[in-house]
C-alpha positions, 0 to 999 in steps of 0.5 A: 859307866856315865859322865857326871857333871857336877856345876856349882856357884860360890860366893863368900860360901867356903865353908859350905863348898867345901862340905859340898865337895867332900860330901858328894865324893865320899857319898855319891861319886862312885868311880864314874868320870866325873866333870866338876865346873865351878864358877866362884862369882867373885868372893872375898873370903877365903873360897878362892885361896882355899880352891887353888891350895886343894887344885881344884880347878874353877872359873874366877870372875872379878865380881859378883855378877848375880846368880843367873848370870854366872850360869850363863857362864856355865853353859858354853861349857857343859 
Protein backbone atom coordinates (compact mmCIF):
# COMPACT_ATOMS: atom_id res chain seq x y z
CA UNK A 1 0.00 0.00 0.00
CA UNK A 2 1.49 3.60 -0.85
CA UNK A 3 0.14 7.10 -0.12
CA UNK A 4 -1.37 9.28 -2.74
CA UNK A 5 -1.45 12.77 -3.13
CA UNK A 6 -3.82 13.91 -5.11
CA UNK A 7 -2.83 18.41 -5.13
CA UNK A 8 -5.21 20.52 -7.64
CA UNK A 9 -5.96 24.42 -8.06
CA UNK A 10 -9.36 25.84 -8.91
CA UNK A 11 -10.83 28.72 -9.93
CA UNK A 12 -14.03 29.44 -11.39
CA UNK A 13 -13.85 25.61 -12.66
CA UNK A 14 -16.65 23.51 -10.57
CA UNK A 15 -17.66 21.96 -13.22
CA UNK A 16 -14.32 20.40 -14.30
CA UNK A 17 -13.20 19.76 -10.32
CA UNK A 18 -15.95 18.26 -9.95
CA UNK A 19 -15.67 15.53 -13.12
CA UNK A 20 -11.88 15.60 -11.94
CA UNK A 21 -12.93 14.36 -8.29
CA UNK A 22 -15.26 11.83 -9.36
CA UNK A 23 -13.20 10.41 -12.34
CA UNK A 24 -10.00 9.61 -10.12
CA UNK A 25 -12.08 7.95 -7.41
CA UNK A 26 -14.05 5.78 -9.64
CA UNK A 27 -10.98 4.96 -12.27
CA UNK A 28 -7.79 5.40 -10.35
CA UNK A 29 -8.10 5.48 -6.56
CA UNK A 30 -8.00 1.76 -5.55
CA UNK A 31 -8.32 1.62 -1.63
CA UNK A 32 -4.52 3.17 -1.25
CA UNK A 33 -4.53 6.25 1.42
CA UNK A 34 -5.24 8.92 -0.40
CA UNK A 35 -4.21 12.59 0.67
CA UNK A 36 -6.32 15.26 -1.22
CA UNK A 37 -4.83 18.94 -1.10
CA UNK A 38 -7.00 21.31 -2.98
CA UNK A 39 -6.28 25.14 -3.08
CA UNK A 40 -9.71 27.16 -4.56
CA UNK A 41 -7.58 30.41 -5.83
CA UNK A 42 -10.53 32.52 -4.90
CA UNK A 43 -13.27 31.58 -7.29
CA UNK A 44 -16.68 33.35 -7.36
CA UNK A 45 -18.94 30.58 -9.09
CA UNK A 46 -20.24 28.02 -7.11
CA UNK A 47 -16.84 25.89 -6.50
CA UNK A 48 -16.65 26.68 -3.03
CA UNK A 49 -20.26 26.25 -1.99
CA UNK A 50 -20.13 22.99 -3.97
CA UNK A 51 -16.71 21.66 -2.08
CA UNK A 52 -18.11 22.46 1.40
CA UNK A 53 -21.88 20.88 0.55
CA UNK A 54 -19.87 17.56 -0.49
CA UNK A 55 -17.17 18.03 2.83
CA UNK A 56 -14.40 18.18 0.90
CA UNK A 57 -11.71 19.60 2.75
CA UNK A 58 -9.61 22.61 0.95
CA UNK A 59 -7.71 25.86 1.38
CA UNK A 60 -9.73 29.05 0.57
CA UNK A 61 -7.86 32.18 -0.45
CA UNK A 62 -9.77 35.39 -0.78
CA UNK A 63 -8.56 36.16 -4.29
CA UNK A 64 -6.83 34.71 -7.25
CA UNK A 65 -3.27 35.00 -6.53
CA UNK A 66 -2.03 33.35 -9.75
CA UNK A 67 -1.15 29.68 -10.72
CA UNK A 68 2.61 29.68 -9.27
CA UNK A 69 1.68 31.10 -6.18
CA UNK A 70 -1.15 28.90 -4.98
CA UNK A 71 1.26 26.15 -5.42
CA UNK A 72 3.36 27.59 -3.19
CA UNK A 73 0.66 27.41 -0.97
CA UNK A 74 0.96 23.94 -1.43
CA UNK A 75 4.17 23.00 -0.61
CA UNK A 76 4.40 23.53 3.13
CA UNK A 77 2.01 20.82 2.93
CA UNK A 78 3.10 17.88 0.94
Amino acid sequence: MQDITLVTINWQQRKVLELMLKSYVLYHYKEDKLKLILVDNGSEDDSKEWLIHNKIPFISLPENIGHEQAINHIYPLI
